[in-house]
N, C-alpha and C positions, 0 to 999 in steps of 0.2 A: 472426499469422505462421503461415506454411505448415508441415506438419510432411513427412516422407517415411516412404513406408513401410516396412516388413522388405523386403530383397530378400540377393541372393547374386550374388557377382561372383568372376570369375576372380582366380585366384592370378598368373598370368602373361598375358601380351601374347599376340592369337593369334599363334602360330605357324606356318613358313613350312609344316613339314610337315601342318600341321592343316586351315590353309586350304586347300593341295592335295587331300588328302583328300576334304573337303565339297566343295570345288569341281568334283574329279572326279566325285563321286558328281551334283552339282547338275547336273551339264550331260549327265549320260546320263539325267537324269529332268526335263528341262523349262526347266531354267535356263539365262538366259546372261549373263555378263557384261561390262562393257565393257574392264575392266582385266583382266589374267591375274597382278599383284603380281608383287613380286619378293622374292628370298630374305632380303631383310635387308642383301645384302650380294653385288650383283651387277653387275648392268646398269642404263641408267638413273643412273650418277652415280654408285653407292655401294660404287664399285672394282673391284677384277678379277673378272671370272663364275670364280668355281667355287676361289675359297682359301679353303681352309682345310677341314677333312673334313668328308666325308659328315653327319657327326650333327651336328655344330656348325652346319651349316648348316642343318640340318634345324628348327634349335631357337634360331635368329634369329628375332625376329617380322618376320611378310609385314608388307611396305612397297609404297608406290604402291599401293595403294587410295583408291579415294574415300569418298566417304560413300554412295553410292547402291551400292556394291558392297557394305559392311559393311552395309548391312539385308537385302538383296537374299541374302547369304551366313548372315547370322541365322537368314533363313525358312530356308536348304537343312538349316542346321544344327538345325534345330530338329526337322523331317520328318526325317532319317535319323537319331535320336534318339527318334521317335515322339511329339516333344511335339506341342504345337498351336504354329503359328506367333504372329508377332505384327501383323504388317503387311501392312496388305491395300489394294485400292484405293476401295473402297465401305466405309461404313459400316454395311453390313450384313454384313460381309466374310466377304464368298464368294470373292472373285477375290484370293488368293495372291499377292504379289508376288514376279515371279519374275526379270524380267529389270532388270538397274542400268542399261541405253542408252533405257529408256522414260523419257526426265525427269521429266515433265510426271505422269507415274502415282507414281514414285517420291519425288518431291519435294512431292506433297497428299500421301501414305503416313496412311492407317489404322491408330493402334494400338486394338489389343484388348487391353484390360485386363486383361480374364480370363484371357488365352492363357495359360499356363506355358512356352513357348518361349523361346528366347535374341532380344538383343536388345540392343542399344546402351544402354549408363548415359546417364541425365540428366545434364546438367552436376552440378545440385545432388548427385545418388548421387555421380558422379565425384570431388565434392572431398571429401564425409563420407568415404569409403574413403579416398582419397590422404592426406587426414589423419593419422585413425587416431587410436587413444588414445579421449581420454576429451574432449567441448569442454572448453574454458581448461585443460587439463592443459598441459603444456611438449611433450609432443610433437605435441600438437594446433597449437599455433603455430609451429615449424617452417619454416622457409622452405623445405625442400624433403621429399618426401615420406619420411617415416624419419627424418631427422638435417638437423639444422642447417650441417653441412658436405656439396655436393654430389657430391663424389669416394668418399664414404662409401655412396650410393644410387644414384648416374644414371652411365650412359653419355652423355656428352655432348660439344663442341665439345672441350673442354679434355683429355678423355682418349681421343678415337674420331676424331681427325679434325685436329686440327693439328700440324704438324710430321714428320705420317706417311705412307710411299707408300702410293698406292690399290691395291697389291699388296700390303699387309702386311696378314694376317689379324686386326691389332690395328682397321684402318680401317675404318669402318662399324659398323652393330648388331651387337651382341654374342647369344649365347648367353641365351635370358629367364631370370631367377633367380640372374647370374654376382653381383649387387652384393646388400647387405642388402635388407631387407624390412624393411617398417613395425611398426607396433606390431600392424595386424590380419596380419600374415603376407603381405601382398602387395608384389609386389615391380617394379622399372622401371616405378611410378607419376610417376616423375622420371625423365627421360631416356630412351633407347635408342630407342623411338618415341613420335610426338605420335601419342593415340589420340583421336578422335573420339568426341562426343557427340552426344546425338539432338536439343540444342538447338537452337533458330534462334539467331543472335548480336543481340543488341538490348538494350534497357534489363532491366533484371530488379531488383525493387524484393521486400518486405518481402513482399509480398502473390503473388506471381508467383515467389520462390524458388525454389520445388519442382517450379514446371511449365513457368517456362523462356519466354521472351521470348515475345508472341503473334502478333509478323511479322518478316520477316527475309528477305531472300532467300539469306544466307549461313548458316552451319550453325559449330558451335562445335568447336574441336580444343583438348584440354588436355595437360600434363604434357612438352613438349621432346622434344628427339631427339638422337639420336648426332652430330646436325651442328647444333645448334642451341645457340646460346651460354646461358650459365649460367642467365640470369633470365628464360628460357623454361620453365625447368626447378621454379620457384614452384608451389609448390601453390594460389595463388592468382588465377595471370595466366592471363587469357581471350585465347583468340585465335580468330580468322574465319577462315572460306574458302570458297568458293564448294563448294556438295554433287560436283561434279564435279572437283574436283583432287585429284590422283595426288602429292604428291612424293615423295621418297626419304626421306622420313622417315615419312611418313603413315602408321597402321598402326590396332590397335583391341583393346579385348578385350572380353567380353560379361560382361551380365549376368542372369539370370533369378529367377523369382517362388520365392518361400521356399514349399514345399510341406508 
């Protein structure tokens, strides 16, 4: 069986203000992307632009990303950070991946192993962390990241979104860090957005754990969203989607090499 190695993964979901950030910075130095996200909690489906204040907004995770924009935002983030990126388009990687509307560059994407850059979690990283604890310990099995009750960790269907007007600062993604955290301290690993992994979606067997399906044409999203019903919200359950869909719940956080 495969084992996984040391790595370090964000505490929180990227953020609306963060991705802004890097994004501005990414596109006055080379970058472009095909999405521009949204705040968590805007346009696009996930209620009225602009309720609820400035900093609460600021501190929804960005939604409507693909997956070609979260690598594509990895490298900007990783270069105004001074790391070394991770995704290139040759495997000698020289050529930077910079823009998420090249498919066909982004979607073969080159990782460098060595890089110490930010970068998308494995499936397999994604669920070790959503976990948390110890294996077979109790909060290892868990139906949802943290706690066996989902109202206790996630923003989801059941508290973000039914029975609520799309004007009311309750509807849509929440603020990252408003619900408990797991046993490693991270937190909206359940609910508020479905984050992307750098897996293809495909069979993944004993032997293939840790490096994740070897064809696929779709790409893997884990952990539920603020509009996404409870048993999306499983630390468990795998879901597909094509490297270029955007929805209102779609979002990401990153991970990089333990130094």
């Amino acid at each position: 069986m495969q084992t996984i190695n040391s790595f370090k993964i964000a505490a929180y979901e990227t953020t609306w203000s963060l991705w802004q950030e890097v994004r501005d910075w990414a596109t006055a130095n080379g970058y472009a992307f095909a999405n521009t996200g949204v705040e968590g909690h805007g346009t696009d489906g996930t209620g009225a632009e602009g309720v609820g204040t400035a900093e609460t907004r600021a501190l929804r995770p960005v939604t409507a990303v693909s997956w070609r924009d979260a690598i594509v935002w990895c490298n900007a983030y990783s270069e105004k950070n001074g790391k070394t990126p991770v995704y290139y388009k040759e495997t000698t990687y020289t050529t930077i991946l910079k823009n998420s509307s090249i498919a066909a560059d982004v979607d073969a994407a080159k990782v460098k192993s060595t890089a110490n850059g930010y970068r998308l979690p494995t499936e397999a990283e994604w669920e070790y962390a959503a976990r948390g604890g110890v294996p077979g310990s109790t909060e290892w099995n868990y139906t949802y990241s943290g706690s066996g009750t989902i109202d206790n960790v996630a923003w989801y269907w059941g508290n973000s979104s039914t029975g609520l007007n799309t004007t009311s600062p309750d509807y849509g993604a929440h603020p990252v860090g408003t619900k408990a955290a797991n046993g490693q301290g991270l937190f909206d690993m359940s609910g508020n957005a479905f984050e992307w992994c750098w897996d293809r979606h495909g069979t993944i067997t004993a032997t293939t754990l840790a490096t994740g399906a070897a064809s696929g044409t779709n790409r893997v999203f884990r952990g539920g969203s603020w509009s996404s019903i409870a048993s999306f919200g499983e630390v468990a359950k795998r879901m597909p989607s094509s490297p270029d869909a955007k929805g209102n719940g779609m979002g990401f956080r990153v991970v990089c090499a333990v130094e």
